[in-house]
N, C-alpha and C positions, 0 to 999 in steps of 0.2 A: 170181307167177302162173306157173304150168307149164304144158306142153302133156299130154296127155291118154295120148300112146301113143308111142312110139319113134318111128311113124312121120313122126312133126309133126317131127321134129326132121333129118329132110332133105326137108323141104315146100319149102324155100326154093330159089329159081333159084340157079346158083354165083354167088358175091360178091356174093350178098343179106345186107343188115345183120340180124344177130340180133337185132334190136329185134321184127323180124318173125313171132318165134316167139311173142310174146305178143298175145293177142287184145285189141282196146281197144276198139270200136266193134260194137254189137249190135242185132239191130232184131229185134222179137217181133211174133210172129203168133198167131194164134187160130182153131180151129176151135171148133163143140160140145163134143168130145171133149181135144182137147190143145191145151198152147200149143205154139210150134215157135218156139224164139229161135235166130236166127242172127249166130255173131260170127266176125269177120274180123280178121287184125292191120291194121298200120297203111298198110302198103304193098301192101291187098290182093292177098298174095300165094295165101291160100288162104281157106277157109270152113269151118266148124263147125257142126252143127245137134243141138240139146239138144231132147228133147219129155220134155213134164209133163203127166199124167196129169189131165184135169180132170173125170174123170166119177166119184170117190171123194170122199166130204163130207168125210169127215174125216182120209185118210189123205195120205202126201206119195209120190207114185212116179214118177220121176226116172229119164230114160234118154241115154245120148251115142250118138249117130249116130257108128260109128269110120271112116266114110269123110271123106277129106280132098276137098275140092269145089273146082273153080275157079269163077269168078265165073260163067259160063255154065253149067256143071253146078247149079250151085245154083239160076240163075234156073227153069232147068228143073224142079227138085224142087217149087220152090212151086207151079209152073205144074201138076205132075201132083196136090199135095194140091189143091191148087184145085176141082180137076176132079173128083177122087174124093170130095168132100163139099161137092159142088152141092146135093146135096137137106134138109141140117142149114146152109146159109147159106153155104158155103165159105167160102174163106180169108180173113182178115180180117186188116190191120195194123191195132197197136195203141199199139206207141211205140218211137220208138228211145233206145237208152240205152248207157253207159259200163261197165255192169257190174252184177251181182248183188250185193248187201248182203247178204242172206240170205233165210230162209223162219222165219215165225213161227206158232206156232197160240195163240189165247185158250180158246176156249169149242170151237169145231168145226172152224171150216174154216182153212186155212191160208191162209197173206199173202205173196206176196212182194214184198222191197223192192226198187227199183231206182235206178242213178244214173240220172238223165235228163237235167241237164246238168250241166258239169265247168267248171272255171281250171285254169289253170298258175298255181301259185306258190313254184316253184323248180328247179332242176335239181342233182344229185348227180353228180358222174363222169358227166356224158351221160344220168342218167337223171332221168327228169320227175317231179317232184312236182306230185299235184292236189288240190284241192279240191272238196268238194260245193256243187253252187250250186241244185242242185234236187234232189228226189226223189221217188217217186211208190209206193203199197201197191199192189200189185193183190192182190183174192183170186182164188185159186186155183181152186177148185171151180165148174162152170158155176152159174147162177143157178137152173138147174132142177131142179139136187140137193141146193141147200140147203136146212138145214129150218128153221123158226121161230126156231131157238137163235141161227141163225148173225145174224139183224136184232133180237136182246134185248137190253134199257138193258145189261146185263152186257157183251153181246160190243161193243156200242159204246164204253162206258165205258174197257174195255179198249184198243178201239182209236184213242180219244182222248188216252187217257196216253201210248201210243207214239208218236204223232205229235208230243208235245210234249218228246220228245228231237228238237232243235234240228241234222239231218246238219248243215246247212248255215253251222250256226258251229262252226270248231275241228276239225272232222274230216278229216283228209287221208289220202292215198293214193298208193301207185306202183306199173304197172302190171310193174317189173323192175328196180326196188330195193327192199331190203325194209328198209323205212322204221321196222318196225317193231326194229329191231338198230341197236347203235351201228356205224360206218364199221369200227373198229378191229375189232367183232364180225365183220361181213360180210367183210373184204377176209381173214380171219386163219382164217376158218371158214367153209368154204360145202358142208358136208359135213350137215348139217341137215337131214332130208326137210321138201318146203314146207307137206304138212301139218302137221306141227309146229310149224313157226313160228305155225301161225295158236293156239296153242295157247298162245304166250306171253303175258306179266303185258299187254303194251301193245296188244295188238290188242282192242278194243272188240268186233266180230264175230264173235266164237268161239263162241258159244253158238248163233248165227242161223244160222251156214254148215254146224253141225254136219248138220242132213240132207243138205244137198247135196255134201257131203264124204264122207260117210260113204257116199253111194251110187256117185260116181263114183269113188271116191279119186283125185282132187286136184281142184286149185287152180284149173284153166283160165278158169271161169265167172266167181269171185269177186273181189273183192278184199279187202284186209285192209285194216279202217280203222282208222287211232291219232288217238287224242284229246288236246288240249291246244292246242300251240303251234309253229306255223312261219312263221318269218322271214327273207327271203333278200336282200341290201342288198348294193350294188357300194359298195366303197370304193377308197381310194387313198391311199399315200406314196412321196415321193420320187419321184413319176411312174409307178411301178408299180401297176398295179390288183392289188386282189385282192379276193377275195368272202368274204364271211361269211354265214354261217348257222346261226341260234341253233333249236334242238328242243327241245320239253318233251314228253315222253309220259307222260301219265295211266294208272297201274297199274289194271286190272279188277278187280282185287280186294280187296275190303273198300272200292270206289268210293261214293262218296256226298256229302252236304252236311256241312256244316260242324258241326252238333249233333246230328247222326244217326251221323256217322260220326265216331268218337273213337279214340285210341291204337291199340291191337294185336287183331287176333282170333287164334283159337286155333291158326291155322297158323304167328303169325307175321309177317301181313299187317299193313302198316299205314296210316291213312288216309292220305288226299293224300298219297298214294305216286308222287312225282315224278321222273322220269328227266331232267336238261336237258343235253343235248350242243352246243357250242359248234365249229363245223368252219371253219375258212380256208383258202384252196386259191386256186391262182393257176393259172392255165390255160397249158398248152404254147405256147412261143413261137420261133420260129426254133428253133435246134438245143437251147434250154435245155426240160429234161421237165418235163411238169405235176405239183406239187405240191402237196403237201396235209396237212392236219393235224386233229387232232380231242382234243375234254377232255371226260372227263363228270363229272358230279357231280349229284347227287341230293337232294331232302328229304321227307320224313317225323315224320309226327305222330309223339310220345315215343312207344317202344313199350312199353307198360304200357296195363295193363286202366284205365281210366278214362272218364270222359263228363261230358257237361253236357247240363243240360235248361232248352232254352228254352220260356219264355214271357211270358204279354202282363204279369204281375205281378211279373218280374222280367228288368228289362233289364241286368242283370250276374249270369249263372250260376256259382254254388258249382261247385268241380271237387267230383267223387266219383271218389277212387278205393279201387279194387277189392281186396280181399284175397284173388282169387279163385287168384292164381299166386303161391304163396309164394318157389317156386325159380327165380320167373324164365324158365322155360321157355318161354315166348310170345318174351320175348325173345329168349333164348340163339338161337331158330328162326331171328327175325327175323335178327341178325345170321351167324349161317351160311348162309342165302340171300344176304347181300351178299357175303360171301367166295366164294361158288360161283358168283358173277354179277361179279364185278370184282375177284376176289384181295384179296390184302394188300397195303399197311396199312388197316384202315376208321380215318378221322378225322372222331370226331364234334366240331360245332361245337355246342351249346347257347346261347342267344341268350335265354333265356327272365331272369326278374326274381330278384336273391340276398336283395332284401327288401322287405316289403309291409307294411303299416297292419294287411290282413287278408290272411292266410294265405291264398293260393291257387294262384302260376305255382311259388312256393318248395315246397309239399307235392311236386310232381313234379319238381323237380330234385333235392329230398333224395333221394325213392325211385329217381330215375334213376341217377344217380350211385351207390347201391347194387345198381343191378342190375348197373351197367356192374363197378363191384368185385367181386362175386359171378363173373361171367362170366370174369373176367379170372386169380382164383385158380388154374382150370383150362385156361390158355395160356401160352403160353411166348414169348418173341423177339418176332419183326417178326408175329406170329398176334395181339397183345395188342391192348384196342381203345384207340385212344387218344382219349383225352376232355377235350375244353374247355370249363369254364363262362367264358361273357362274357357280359354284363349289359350287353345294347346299349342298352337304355331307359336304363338310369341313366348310363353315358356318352354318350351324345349328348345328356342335360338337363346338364352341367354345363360349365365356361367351357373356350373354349379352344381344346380339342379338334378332333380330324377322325377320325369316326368311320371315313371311308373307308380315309384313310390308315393307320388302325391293322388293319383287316379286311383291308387287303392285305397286311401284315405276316404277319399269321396265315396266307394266301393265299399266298405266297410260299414260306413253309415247308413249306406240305401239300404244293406243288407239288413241292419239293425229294423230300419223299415218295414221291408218285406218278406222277411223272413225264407227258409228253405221248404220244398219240400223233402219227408222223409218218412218211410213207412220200413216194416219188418212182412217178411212174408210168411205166412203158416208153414209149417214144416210139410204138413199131412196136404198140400196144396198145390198140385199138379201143377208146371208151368201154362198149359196151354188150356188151363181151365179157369186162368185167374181173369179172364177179361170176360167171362159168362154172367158174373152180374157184378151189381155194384159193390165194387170194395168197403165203401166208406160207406157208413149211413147218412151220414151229413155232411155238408160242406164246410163247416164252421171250423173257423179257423185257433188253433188253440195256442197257449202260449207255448213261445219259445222261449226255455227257461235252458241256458247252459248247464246249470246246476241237475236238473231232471236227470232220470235212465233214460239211455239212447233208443229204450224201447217208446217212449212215448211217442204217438204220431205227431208231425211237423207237418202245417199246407204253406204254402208261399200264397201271400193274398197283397197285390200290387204289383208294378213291375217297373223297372228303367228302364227309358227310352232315351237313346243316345242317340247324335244326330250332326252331323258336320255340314259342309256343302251337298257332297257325293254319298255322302251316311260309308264310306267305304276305306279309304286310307286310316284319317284320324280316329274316325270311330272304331274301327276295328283293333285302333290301340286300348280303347279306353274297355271295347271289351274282353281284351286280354285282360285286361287291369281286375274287371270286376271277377274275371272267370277264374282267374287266381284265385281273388279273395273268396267266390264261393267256393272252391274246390278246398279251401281249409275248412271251412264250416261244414262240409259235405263229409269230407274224411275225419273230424272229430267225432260228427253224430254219428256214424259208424262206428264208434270207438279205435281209431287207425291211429290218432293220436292226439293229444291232450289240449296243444295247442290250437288255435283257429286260423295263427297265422304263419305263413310258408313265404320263407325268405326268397327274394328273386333270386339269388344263388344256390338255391335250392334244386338239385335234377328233376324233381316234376314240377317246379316251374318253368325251368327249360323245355322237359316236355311237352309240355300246356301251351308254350309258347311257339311251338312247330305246328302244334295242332291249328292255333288261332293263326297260324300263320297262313297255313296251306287252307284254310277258310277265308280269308280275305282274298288271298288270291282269286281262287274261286268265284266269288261272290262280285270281284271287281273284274274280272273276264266277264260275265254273264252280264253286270250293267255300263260298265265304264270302257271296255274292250280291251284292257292288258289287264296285267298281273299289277296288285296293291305297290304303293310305294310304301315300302318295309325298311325305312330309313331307323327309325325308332328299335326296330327288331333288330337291324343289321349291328349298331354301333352297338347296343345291346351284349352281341355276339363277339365283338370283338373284328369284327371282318373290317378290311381294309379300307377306308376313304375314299380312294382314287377308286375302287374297283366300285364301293357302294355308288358314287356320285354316278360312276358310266352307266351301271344299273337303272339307274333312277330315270337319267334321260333319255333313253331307247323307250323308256314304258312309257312317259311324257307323248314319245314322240308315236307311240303303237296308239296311246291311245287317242289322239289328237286325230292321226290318221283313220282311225275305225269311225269315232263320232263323227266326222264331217262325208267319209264315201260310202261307205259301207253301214251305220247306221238305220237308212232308211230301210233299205231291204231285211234288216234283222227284223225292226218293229212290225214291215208289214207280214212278217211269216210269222212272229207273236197274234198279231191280231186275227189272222188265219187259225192258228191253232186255239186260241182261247175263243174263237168264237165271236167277237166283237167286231169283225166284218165277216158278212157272209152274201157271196157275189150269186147276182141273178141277171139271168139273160134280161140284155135291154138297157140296163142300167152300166154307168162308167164302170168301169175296171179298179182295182185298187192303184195301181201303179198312175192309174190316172188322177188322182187323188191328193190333195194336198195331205199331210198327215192329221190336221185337225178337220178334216171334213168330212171324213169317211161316217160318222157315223149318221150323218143326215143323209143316207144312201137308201132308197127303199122307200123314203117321205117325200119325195121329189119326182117331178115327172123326168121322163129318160133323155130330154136335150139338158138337162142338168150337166152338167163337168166342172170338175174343179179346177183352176189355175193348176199350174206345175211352177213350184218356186225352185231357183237355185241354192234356196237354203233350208234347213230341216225344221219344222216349228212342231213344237210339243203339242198331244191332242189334248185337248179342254177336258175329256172326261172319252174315261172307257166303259160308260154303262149306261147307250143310251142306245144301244141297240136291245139287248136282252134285257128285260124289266127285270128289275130285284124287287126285292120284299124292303128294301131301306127307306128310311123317311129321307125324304128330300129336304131338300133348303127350304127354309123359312123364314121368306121376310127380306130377301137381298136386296138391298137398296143398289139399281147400278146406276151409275152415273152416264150418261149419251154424252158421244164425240162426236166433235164435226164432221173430222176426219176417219174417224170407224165409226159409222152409222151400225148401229144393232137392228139385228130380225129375230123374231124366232117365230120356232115352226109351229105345227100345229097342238104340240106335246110342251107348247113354252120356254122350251129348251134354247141358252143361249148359243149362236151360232158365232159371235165373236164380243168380246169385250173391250173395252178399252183399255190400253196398257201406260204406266206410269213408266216415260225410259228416261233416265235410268243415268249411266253417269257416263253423259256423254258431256256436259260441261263440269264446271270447278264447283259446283254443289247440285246435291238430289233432293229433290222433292219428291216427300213419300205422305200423305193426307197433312193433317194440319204437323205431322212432327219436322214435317222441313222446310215448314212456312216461317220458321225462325231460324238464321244465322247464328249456329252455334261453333264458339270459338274453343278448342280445344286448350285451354287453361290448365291441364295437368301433365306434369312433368311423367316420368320412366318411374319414379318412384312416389307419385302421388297419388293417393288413392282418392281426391275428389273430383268428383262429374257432376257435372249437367246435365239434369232430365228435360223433356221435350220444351217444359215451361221455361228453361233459361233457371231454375232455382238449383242450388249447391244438393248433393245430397252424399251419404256417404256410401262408399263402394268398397271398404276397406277388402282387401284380398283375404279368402277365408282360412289360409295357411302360410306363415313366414317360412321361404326357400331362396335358398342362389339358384339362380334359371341354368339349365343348361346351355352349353356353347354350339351345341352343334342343334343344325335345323331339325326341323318336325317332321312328321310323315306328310306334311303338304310344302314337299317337295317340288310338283309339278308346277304351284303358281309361283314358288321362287325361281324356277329354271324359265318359266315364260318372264316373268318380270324382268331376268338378265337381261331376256333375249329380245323381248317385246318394249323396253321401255323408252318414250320419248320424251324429250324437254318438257312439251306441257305437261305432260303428266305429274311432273315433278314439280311445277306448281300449286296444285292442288294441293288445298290444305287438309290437314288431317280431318277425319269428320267422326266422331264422337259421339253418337248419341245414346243416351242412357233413359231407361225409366224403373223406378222403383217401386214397390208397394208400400205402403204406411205400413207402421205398425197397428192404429188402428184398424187397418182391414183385414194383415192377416192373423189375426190373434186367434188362432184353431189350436188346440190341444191332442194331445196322443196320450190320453190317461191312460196308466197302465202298460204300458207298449215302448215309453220311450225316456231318456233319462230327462231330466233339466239342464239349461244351459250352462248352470253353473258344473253341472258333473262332466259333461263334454268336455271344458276347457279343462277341469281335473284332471280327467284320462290321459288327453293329449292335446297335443302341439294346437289345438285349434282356437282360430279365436273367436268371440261372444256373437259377432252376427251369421257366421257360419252356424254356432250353436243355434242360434235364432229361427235360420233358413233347419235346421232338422225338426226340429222338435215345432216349429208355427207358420211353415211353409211358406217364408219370404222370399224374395227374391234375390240373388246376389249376383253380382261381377266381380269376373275375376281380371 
């Protein structure tokens, strides 16, 4: 949040804390004619007065009072509106609040939203993180200018959907940190105008604040709220406290449920597009400086055109995908947004199944694995992406094993990668003054040398991207797995302790592991509709079989139930709030809507309507209503169907594609990779496959373990598979497909940065194509 005018920014008395600069506390008034909200910061050092137009039905006009008030100047301003609209009711209070969410219109008149009460649930370098604990619509427009439209089943309807986005789970806020950036972003970059920011992937609000952004230019009024996950937990070793704090931010774009929102849309976006950053920091103490550190890492659905359709007659959905990007271009986007958002190296972790009874997790990692080698032809070096298949379902069902232990392995190496960040803060260095300019002079990334003082700066430049079906059970194992391994590297560079690595029997990996626990949850309530299957976490624990199994199938059975009824109505009050529909007399209704049509609403004349299907289908893209600044697709070759004939409208934009379904017989065809009958030739313990051409190649697993016995965190499609299995299914032959990259292609180097293969297999248990896949970014299967 910013101040308004230059002048705000020596409002303060001398050696008044800069926390002062930002307004936190607002109390609204009300004439006939205007509201009059008045915000103060925290140490009532000064006063602010905003009036909003209330005698326009339909329009929103927004003005800032640019006098700065002391607390008796102000009591007097009321006191003169007071007086001067005696004879329309005078002045009237109406609520005090925390802050502006935004301003919305349905059908006529405008809403706006406010905080009305706040928590504390965490602090950052001295600044406060809050939470929604209430919220309240007011409309805008007095009651005496509105017309019939504004009390119609429509504009109610409307504004019953938006009420059932939930502020008050999962949204948080800060009134001068921007909560929305990773630490390493904010402390390395503060050169960003603050409208801007509100204009990033993770601010939920951007659509709603746009009038009152737009009128005042800036920030002062609002705040920016991000979606998902915060967690802030005091721990301790060796007598030292230090704090941890795990964040997950929920991307806005292509946001939704779990059957509605599938793979990639056409910018690029892709669903359950997760940020999680992992920060430890140990606070100033006598003459030692306060320290800090921060890791991010991310997941997302495969980016590939794809989806599933739920419903009540089928509780295990066929994947379809899509033939609609032959060149991969959805992707290639996708991945170039990662590199211009966290550098190189990108390590993608695949977690998804290498074989099935019936062809379904396998069709998308064939075609993954192809795009990611498509992609890759046209990179060079440490630019290459590097990709791992691991088969977490099938090693955590076999004996032995410890899935965790092997996911830290992997973890351990990205990390060698990507390294941490880690900075020391000035002693002489005010909390609430450390985000006024840029920390860092440069972005450059320096090395991470173990051997160094803990004083040297650390950047993390790259990131892991983890990704299963749902990005939400398995994956949420493996980033417990990673969030370990960074939480030793984190608390070494602190100097907390000598080592990097913290044994899973360890209490703060117990800890760490409630935290990524209560994050999954979370995160799989918000897209999937129950709580994570925490199978992995549970045996983990020790907890009982019989009670974990009954656990598992309620959440199976909550969240089968929410995707197929309840579903649609969540996504279209997402689409409400972020903006991506916005209804206009005349034109069909959302509810009238199929879910992929809505945004050709507004391009159409008004006998337009969409079908109403009995089943849910994911929308093709959420950003074709509000123009971004993103490069579009280039160059999609789409293929025409007899039977889905394509249009598109005046904007080019596809309105349906043809879809490749999928495995409704004994083999799938996915482009030329299932135009050949591939016969699965390799046993439980043979490491050779077949790539797409029918040629041997080798796949060896890149760490020798006994699997564990007990099933994996994808729980649910073993319990549907009990439950759903029929004879022919059980005919279908395994389907296999595999693609590798030559060594010729990816021969890229990490001079300086990374050991040799032969020092990898030195270290440890790993073996020489795993070495291969680190240090020259091949490909591997596990």
């Amino acid at each position: 949040m910013e101040l308004a005018t230059e002048k705000q920014q020596n409002c303060t008395a001398d050696g008044a804390d800069l926390k002062s600069c930002y307004m936190q506390k607002f109390r609204l008034y009300e004439t006939r004619s205007k509201f009059y909200m008045i915000g103060r910061d925290k140490n009532r050092t000064f006063w602010r007065v905003l009036k909003i137009d209330r005698l326009e039905a339909s329009e929103l006009n927004i003005t800032e009072d640019s006098t700065i008030y002391s607390e008796i100047e102000c009591c007097d301003l009321l006191r003169r509106i007071h007086e001067g609209n005696k004879s329309t009711g005078g002045l009237k209070f109406v609520t005090t609040c925390y802050g502006i969410i935004g301003f919305i219109k349905f059908l006529e008149p405008y809403y706006m939203l406010l905080i009305t009460k706040r928590r504390k649930i965490g602090t950052i370098c001295g600044h406060t993180i809050y939470a929604i604990t209430k919220s309240e619509m007011v409309p805008v427009p007095h009651a005496t200018v509105r017309s019939k439209m504004a009390y119609s089943k429509e504009e109610n309807r409307y504004k019953k959907l938006l009420c059932s986005v939930d502020l008050t789970k999962d949204f948080f806020f800060s009134y001068s940190y921007h909560v929305m950036r990773s630490l390493q972003k904010n402390l390395s970059d503060n050169n960003t105008p603050k409208q801007l920011l509100y204009e990033t992937m993770f601010v939920w609000n951007e659509f709603l604040t746009q009038g009152i952004r737009n009128s005042l230019q800036n920030t002062s009024w609002t705040v920016a709220l991000v979606h998902g996950f915060f967690k802030q937990v005091k721990l301790s070793i060796a007598g030292r406290d230090f704090t941890l704090i795990v964040i997950a931010r929920r991307s806005r774009h292509y946001a939704g449920t779990r059957y509605l929102k599938r793979g990639v849309n056409e910018k690029g976006r892709v669903a359950n597009d997760v940020e999680t950053e992992q920060i430890v920091f140990e606070d100033a103490l006598n003459e030692r400086p306060a320290q800090i550190s921060s890791v991010v890492q991310i997941r997302g659905s495969i980016p590939l055109f794809w989806s599933q359709e739920a419903s009540p007659l089928n509780i295990k959905p066929d994947i379809i995908l899509s033939n609609k990007d032959q060149n991969f271009e959805a992707t290639r986007l996708h991945f170039e947004n990662l590199v211009k958002r966290y550098g190189n190296p990108i390590i993608i972790l695949n977690l998804i199944k290498t074989r099935e009874k019936k062809p379904r997790e396998t069709i998308l990692r064939a075609e993954f694995a192809n795009a990611v080698r498509s992609i890759n032809k046209n990179l060079i070096g440490e630019n290459r992406l590097r990709f791992l298949h691991w088969d977490l379902h099938r090693h955590s069902r076999c004996k032995g094993g410890n899935v965790l232990t092997q996911l830290g392995k992997v973890a351990a190496y990205a990390l060698k990668l990507t390294g941490i960040f880690y900075c020391q803060l000035p002693l002489n260095l005010q909390p609430e003054g450390l985000f006024q300019y840029s920390y860092f002079e440069d972005n450059n990334v320096g090395d991470v040398n173990e051997d160094d003082s803990v004083k040297s700066r650390m950047l993390q430049a790259g990131v892991l991207r983890t990704n299963c079906i749902d990005c939400l059970d398995r994956t949420n194992v493996a980033q417990y797995a990673y969030g370990l391994a960074a939480l030793g590297r984190q608390l070494q560079a602190l100097g907390l302790i000598e080592s990097p690595y913290i044994d899973l029997d360890n209490p703060l990996a117990k800890e760490l592991m409630v935290v990524y626990e209560s994050m999954g949850d979370t995160l799989a309530l918000q897209y999937g509709g129950s709580a994570a299957h925490n199978k992995i976490f549970s045996e983990r624990r020790g907890q009982w079989k019989a009670a974990t199994q009954s656990q598992e199938f309620i959440r199976t059975l909550q969240r089968y139930y929410n995707n197929t009824y309840l579903d649609g109505d969540k996504q279209n009050a997402i689409n409400i709030f972020l903006g991506h529909f916005q209804p206009q007399q005349g034109k069909p209704a959302l509810w009238e809507l199929d879910s992929d049509q809505y945004y050709n609403v507004g391009k159409r004349g008004p006998n337009f309507a969409g079908s109403i299907r009995s089943t849910f289908k994911r929308s093709l893209s959420d950003g074709n209503i509000l123009c971004e600044s993103d490069t579009r697709i280039r160059n999609i070759d789409v293929r025409r169907s007899q039977h889905s004939p394509e249009k598109r409208d005046n904007h080019g934009l596809l309105e349906s594609s043809p879809d490749i379904i999928t495995c409704g017989s004994d083999f799938c065809y996915c482009r030329k990779m299932y135009q050949v009958r591939l016969v699965d030739q390799c046993s439980e313990n043979d490491h050779i496959c077949y790539d797409e051409h029918g040629d041997a190649c080798d796949c060896s697993n890149f760490v020798d373990v006994d699997w564990l016995s007990s099933s994996g965190n994808s729980c649910e499609e073993e319990l549907l598979e009990r439950s759903t299995s029929v004879s022919s299914e059980n005919m279908v032959n395994e389907l296999r497909t595999e693609t590798t990259t030559s060594a010729s292609e990816s021969g890229s180097s990490m001079k300086g940065r990374m050991q040799s293969a032969s020092e990898f297999t030195r270290d440890a248990e790993f073996s020489e194509s795993f070495a291969r896949w680190v240090t020259n970014g091949e490909m591997l299967y596990a």
